[in-house]
C-alpha positions in Angstrom: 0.0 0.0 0.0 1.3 3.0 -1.1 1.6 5.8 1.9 1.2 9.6 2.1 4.8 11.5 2.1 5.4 14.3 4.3 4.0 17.4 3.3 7.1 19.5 4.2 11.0 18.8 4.6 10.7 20.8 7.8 8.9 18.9 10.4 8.5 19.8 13.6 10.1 17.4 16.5 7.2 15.7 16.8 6.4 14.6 12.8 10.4 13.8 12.9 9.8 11.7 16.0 6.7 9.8 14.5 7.3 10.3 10.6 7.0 6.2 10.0 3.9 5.6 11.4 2.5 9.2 10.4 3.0 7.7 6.7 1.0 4.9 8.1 -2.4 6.4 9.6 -2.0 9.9 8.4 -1.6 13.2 10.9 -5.3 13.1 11.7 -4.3 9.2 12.4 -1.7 10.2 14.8 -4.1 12.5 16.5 -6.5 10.4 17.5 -3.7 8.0 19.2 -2.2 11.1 21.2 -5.7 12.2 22.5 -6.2 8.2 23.6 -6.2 6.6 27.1 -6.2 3.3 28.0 -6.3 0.9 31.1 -3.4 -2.1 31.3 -5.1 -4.5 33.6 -2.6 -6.9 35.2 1.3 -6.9 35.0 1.7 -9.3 33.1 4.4 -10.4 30.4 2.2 -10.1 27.3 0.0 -7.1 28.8 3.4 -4.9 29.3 4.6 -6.3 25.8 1.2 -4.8 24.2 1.6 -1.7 26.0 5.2 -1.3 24.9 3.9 -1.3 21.0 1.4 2.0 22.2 4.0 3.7 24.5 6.3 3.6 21.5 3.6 5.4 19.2 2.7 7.8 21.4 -0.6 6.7 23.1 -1.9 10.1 24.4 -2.0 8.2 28.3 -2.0 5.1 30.2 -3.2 3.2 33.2 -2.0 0.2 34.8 -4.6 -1.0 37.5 -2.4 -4.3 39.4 -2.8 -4.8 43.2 0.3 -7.5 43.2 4.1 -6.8 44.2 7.2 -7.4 42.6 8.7 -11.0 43.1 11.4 -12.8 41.9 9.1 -14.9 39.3 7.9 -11.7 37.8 12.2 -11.1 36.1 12.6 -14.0 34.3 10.2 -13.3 31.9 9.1 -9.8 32.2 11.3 -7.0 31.0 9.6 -3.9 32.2 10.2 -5.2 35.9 13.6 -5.2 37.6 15.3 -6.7 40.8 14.9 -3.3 42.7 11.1 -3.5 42.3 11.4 -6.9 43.8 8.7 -6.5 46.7 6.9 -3.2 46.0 4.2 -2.4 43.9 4.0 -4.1 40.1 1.9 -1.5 39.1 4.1 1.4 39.9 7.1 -0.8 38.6 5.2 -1.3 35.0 4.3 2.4 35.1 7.5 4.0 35.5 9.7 1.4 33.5 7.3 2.0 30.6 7.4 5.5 30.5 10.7 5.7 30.0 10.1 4.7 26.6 8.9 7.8 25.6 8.2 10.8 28.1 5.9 12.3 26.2 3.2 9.7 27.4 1.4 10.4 30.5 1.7 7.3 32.4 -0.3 6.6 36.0 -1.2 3.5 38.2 -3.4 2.3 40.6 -1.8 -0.2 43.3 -5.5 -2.1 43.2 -6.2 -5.5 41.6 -9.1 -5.9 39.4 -11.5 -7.7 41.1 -11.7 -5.0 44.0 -11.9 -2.4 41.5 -15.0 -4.0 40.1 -16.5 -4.8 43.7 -16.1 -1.2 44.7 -15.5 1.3 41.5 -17.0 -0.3 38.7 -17.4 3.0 36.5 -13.5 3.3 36.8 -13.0 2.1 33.3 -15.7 4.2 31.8 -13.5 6.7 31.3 -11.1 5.3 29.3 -11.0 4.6 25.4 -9.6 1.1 25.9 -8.9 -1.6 28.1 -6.1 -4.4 28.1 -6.2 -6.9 30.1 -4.4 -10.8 30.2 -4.3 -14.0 32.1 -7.7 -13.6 34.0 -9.6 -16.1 35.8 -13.1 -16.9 34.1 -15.0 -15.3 36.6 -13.2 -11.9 37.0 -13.1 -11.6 32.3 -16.5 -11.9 32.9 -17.3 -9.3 35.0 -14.8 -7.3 33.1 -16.4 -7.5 29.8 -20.2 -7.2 30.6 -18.9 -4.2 32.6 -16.8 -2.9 29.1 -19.7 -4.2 26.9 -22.5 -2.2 29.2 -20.2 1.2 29.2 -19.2 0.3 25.2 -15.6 0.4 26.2 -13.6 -1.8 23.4 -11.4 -4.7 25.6 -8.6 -6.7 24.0 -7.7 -9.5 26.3 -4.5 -11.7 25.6 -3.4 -14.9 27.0 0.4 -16.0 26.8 0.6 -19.4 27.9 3.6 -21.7 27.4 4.2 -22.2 23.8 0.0 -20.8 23.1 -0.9 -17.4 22.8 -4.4 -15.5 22.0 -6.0 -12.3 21.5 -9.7 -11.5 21.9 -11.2 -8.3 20.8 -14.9 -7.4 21.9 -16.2 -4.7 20.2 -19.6 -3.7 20.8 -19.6 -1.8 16.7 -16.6 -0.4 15.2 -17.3 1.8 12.6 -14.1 2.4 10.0 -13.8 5.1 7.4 -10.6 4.5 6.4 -9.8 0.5 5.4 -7.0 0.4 3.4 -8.0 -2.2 1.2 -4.9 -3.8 -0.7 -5.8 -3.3 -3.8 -7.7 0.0 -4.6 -9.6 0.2 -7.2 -9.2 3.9 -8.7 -12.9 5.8 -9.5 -12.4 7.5 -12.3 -15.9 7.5 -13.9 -15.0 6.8 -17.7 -18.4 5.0 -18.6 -20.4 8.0 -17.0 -18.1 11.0 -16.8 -19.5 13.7 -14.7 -19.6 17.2 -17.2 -16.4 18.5 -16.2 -14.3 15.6 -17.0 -16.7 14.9 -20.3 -16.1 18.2 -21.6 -12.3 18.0 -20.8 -12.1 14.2 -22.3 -13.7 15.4 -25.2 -11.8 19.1 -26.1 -8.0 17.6 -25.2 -6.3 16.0 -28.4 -5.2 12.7 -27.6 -1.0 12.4 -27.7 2.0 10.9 -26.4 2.1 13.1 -23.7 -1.5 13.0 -22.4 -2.6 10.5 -19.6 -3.5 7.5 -20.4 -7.4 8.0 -18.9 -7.3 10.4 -22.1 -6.3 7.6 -24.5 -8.7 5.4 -22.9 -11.6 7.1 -23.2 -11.0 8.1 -26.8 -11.0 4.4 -27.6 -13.7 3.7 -25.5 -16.2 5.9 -27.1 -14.9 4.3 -30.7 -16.0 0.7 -29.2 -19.5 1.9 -27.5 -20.0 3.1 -31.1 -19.3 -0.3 -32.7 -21.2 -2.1 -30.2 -23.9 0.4 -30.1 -23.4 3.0 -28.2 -25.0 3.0 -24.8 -22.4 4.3 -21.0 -21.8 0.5 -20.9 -18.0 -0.4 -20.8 -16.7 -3.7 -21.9 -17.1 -6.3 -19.0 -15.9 -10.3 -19.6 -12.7 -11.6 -21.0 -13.3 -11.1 -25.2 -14.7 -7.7 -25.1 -11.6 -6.4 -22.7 -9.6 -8.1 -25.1 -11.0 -6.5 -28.5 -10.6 -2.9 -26.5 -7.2 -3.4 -26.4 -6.3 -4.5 -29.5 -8.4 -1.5 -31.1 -6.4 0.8 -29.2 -2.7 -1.4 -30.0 -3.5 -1.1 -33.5 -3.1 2.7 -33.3 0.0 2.5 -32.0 2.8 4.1 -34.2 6.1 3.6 -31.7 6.4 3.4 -28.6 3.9 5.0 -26.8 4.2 4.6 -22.7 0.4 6.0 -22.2 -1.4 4.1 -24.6 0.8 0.9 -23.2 -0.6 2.0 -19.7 -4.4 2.4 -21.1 -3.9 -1.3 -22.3 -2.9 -2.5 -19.0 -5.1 -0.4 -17.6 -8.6 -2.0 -19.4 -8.9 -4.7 -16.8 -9.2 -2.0 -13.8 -10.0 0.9 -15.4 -13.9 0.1 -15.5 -17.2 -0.7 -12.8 -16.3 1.7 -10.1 -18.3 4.6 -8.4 -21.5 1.7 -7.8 -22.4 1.3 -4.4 -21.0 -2.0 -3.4 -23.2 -4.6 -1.2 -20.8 -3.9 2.0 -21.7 -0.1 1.7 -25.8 -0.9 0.6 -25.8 -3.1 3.9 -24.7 0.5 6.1 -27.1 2.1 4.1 -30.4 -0.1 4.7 -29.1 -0.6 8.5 -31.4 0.5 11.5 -28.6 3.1 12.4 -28.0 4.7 9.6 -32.3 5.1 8.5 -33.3 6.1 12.2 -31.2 9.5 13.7 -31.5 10.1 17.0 -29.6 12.5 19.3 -27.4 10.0 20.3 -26.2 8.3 17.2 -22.4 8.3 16.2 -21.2 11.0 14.1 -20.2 8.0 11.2 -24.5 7.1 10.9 -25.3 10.6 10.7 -22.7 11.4 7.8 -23.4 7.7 6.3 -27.5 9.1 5.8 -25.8 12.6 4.2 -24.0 9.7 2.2 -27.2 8.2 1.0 -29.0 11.2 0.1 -26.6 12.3 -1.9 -26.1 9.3 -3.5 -30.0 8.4 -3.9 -31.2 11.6 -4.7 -29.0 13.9 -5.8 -26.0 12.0 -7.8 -28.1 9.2 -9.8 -26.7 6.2 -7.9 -22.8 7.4 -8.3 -20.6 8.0 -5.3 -19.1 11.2 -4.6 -16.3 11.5 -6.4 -13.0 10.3 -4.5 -10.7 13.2 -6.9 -7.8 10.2 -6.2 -5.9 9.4 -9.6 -2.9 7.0 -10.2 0.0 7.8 -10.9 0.5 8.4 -15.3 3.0 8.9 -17.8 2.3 12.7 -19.2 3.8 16.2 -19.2 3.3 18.2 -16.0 0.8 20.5 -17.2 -1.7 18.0 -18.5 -1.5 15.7 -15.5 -2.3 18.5 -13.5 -4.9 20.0 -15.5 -7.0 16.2 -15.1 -6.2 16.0 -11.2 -7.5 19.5 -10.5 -11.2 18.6 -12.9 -11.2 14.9 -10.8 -10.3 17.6 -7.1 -12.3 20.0 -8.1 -15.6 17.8 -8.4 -14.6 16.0 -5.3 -14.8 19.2 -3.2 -18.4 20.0 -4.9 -19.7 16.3 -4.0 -18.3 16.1 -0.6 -19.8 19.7 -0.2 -23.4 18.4 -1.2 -22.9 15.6 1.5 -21.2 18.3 4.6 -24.6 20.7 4.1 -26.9 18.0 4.7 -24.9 16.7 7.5 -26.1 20.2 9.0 -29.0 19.8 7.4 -29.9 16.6 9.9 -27.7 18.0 13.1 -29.8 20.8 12.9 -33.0 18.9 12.5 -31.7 16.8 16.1 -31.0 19.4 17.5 -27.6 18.8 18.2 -24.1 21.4 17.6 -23.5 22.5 14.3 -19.8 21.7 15.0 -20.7 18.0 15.8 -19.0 17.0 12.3 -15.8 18.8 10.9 -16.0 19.5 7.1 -12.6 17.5 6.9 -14.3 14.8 8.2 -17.1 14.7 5.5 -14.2 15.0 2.7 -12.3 11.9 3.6 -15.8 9.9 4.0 -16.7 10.7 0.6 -13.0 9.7 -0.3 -13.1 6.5 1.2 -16.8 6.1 0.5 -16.6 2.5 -1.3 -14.5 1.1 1.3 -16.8 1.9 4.9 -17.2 -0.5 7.2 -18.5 -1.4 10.6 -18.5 -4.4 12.5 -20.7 -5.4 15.3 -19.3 -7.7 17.8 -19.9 -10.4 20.3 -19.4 -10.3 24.1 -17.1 -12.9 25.4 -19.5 -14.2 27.4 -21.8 -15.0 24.8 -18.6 -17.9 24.4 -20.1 -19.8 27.4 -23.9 -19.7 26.1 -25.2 -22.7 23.8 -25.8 -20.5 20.6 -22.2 -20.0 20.6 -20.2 -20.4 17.1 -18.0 -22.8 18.5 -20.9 -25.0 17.5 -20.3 -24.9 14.0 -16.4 -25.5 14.2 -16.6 -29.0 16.1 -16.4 -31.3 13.1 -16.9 -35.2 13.9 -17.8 -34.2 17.2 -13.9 -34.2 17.8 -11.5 -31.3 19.1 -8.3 -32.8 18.6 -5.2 -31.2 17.2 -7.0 -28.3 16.2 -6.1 -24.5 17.1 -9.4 -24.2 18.2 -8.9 -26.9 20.8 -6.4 -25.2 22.1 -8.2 -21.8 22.6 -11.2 -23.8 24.3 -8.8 -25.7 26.5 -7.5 -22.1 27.9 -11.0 -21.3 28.8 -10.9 -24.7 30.5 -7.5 -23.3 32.6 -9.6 -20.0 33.4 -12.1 -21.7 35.3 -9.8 -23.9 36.7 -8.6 -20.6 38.0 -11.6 -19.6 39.4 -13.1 -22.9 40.6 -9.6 -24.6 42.1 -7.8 -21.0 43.1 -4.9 -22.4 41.8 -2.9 -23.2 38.8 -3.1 -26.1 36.7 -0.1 -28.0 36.8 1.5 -25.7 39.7 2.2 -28.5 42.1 1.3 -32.1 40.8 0.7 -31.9 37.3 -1.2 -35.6 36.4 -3.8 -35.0 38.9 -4.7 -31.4 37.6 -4.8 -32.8 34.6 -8.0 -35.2 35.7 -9.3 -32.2 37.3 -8.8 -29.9 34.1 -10.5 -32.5 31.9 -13.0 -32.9 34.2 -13.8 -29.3 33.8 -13.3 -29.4 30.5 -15.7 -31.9 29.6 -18.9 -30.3 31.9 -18.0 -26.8 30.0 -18.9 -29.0 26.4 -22.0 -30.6 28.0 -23.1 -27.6 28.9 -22.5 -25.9 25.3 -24.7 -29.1 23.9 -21.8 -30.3 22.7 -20.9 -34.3 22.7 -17.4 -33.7 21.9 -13.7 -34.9 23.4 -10.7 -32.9 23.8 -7.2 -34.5 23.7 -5.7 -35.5 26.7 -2.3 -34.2 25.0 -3.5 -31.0 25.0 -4.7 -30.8 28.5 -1.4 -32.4 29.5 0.5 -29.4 27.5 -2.2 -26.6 29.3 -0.6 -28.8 32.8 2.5 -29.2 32.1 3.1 -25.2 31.5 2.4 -24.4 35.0 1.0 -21.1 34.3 4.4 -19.7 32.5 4.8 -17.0 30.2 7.8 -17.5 27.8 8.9 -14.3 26.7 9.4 -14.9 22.9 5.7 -16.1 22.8 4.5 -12.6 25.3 6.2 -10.5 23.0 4.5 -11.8 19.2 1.5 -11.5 21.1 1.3 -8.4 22.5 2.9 -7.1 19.4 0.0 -8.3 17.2 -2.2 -7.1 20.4 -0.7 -3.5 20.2 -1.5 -3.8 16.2 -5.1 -4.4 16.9 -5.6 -1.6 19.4 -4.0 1.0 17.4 -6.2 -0.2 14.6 -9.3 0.5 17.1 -8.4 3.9 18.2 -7.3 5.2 14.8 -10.6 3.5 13.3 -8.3 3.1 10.4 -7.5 -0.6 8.7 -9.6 -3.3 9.9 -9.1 -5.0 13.0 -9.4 -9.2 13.9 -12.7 -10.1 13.9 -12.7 -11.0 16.4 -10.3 -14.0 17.7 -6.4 -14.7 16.9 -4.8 -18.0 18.2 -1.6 -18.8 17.9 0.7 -22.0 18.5 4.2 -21.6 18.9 5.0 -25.5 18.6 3.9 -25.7 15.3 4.2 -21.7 14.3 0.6 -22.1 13.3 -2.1 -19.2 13.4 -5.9 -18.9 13.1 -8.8 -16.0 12.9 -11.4 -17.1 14.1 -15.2 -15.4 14.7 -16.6 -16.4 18.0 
């Protein structure tokens, strides 16, 4: 994907200090990261590893809530703890040893474990824009994420366990201007041209020098003609094929544009429609019902509609995006500013009745910045949003984890792993202790036994391997480093992802086995 270069060769500190990842998600990107908090919830390997990958970027704050001290376990496999922490507070340890990645992060910590902060402040997390939080028993991630799912507070949680590792994202709905889909497909709106760019197609002599959109619509028009005129564009295999030999038989030496309106046939066509993914946002509940509280993305997705619907004859707004083209200076620029130019126009249809609706809800005329509005219509094709399950709907029978058990078997499978971990959390919070801690064959008996009443009561009549129950055992509740720190590296990925609301993020499970170096997405 290609990325936005600087707009200056003098940056300020700042852009110099974050130029990589500035080409990444843009300024306005970057922005929304700085002017983020979010809550670490337990010290732990893979937690500080995750936080690591957003202290680096320059998360606007963070929290880390851990009522646990420093002990001589915690070294061995946790980098951002030390042997004179050994003994006081792992919160305050975390806190300050992370902030020394970069000081212009506003780090904090409360010395307070998570299940008193949820018997006694439970709106405590309300506040932030994310939490983190690894290694839980069953019963405390439950009451964590019905907590995060009632206040719509996004939570990753991680597990690092032994050679296994896993992230879980529950999103509540995520709603994503800005994709990045691999491969773009450029708008450029040859079959139906918008008057601008018809009269300049049609008054610009067609050269060497010229874009090749120029050469390509000139041949286009020729085979409308010969197959009967009509806005249609040539759409399987032999009419794409007769399009460019028309247009290779007019060749005289050569030519690098008309060579790049030959490549350019097979992509050049079908864009501007409104695509299924963007029809779905359009028919959705959200976006036809307004309501004082609706997200600032449903209100500009129903200025989206009406424009589209009513004022622009089915067609997207314009994104004014072109490739790159072989062609003098002048008359490259000349086609960008015509492609710009109706952009702004389209994007202002959709901005006035964006006030047009915050007006009618009574609601502050500044609710939804102008720049906003632009880059929706810009990205317009490409919108999405994703709804989301709570983890607990995991433990209910409708659960998806139906539909994976094949044969009534979960053996071998990464999926097998990630239900035996649920298995160890409520080992956790059924035993108090850890699996495999002290005498590892007879936790195993006990783990299976849990294991086996958790898939009666999913309606399940599967078996789990004792292999992998032996491996969950034989762990002993360990973090290995190497495994912590591909975790919370993808983890710190996903959250960026989130608070940018740029790319998309898992959807809305990642397992990964470090024996086999073997990974799965799954949708639970």
């Amino acid at each position: 994907m290609s990325s936005p270069a600087p707009k200056s060769p003098e940056l300020s500190d700042k852009s110099k200090k974050y130029d990589r990842q500035i080409r990444l998600w843009g300024e306005h990107g970057q922005a929304l990261l700085e002017a983020a908090t979010i809550c670490l919830v337990n010290v732990t390997a893979v937690g500080c590893e995750t936080a690591k990958g957003l202290v680096l970027p320059g998360i606007g704050g963070f929290m880390v809530a851990d009522g646990s001290t420093v002990t001589e376990m915690d070294l061995g496999n946790n980098f951002f703890l030390n042997a004179s922490y050994i003994g006081k507070s792992k919160a305050l340890a975390c806190m300050q040893l992370l902030q020394e990645l970069n000081p212009d992060v506003n780090g904090e910590y409360v010395d307070e474990s998570i299940d008193y902060i949820l018997a006694n402040r439970p709106s405590f997390f309300e506040s932030f824009d994310l939490v983190i939080a690894s290694n839980l028993n069953e019963q405390t991630l439950l009451l964590l994420s019905n907590r995060l799912w009632v206040s719509n507070v996004p939570l990753v949680y991680c597990r690092s366990l032994g050679m296994l590792g896993t992230i879980r994202i529950q999103l509540k709905e995520h709603c994503i201007i800005e994709a990045h889909p691999d491969n773009r497909q450029f708008d450029l709106r040859l079959e139906q041209p918008f008057e601008a760019l018809r009269e300049h197609l049609e008054s610009t002599e067609v050269t060497s020098k010229v874009p090749w959109l120029l050469v390509l619509y000139k041949y286009l028009k020729a085979w409308q003609s010969k197959n009967g005129g009509g806005c249609q564009a040539p759409s399987n295999y032999r009419e794409k094929t007769e399009l460019r030999e028309v247009i290779r038989a007019d060749m005289t030496a050569d030519e690098e544009n008309y060579e790049e309106a030959i490549k350019a046939v097979n992509t050049a066509f079908g864009a501007g429609l409104v695509p299924l993914s963007l029809k779905e946002i359009f028919d959705d509940d959200a976006c036809e019902q307004l309501h004082k509280k609706s997200d600032a993305f449903w209100i500009m997705a129903k200025a989206l509609k009406h424009f589209v619907v009513q004022e622009n004859k089915g067609y997207l707004p314009v994104p004014g995006v072109l490739p790159d083209m072989t062609a003098n200076t002048d008359s490259y620029i000349a086609l960008q500013h015509i492609y710009r130019q109706q952009a702004a126009q389209d994007a202002d249809h959709v901005y006035h009745k964006c006030q047009d609706y915050l007006k009618a809800l009574a609601l502050p005329m500044d609710s939804i910045d102008e720049r906003i509005v632009r880059l929706l219509c810009r990205e317009a094709a490409g919108l999405i949003v994703l709804r989301g399950t709570r983890i607990s709907d995991e433990y209910e029978k409708s659960c998806r984890l139906q539909s994976l058990v094949e044969d009534n078997e979960l053996q071998g499978s990464l999926t097998a792993y990630n239900f035996a971990l649920r298995a160890y959390e409520r080992f956790l919070t059924e035993c108090g202790n850890i699996p495999g801690d002290c005498t590892v064959e007879q936790d195993i008996g006990r783990l299976k036994s849990i294991a086996s009443k958790m898939l009666v009561d999913l309606g399940l009549h599967a078996t789990i391997s004792d292999d992998i129950l032996h491996e969950i055992c034989r762990f002993g509740g360990a973090e290995l480093h190497a495994v912590s720190a591909f975790i919370g590296g993808c983890a710190a990925q996903e959250v960026i992802k989130i608070l940018t609301k740029q790319y998309k993020p898992i959807d809305n499970t990642f397992i990964y086995n470090a024996i086999s170096t073997e990974s799965v997405t799954l949708r639970l």
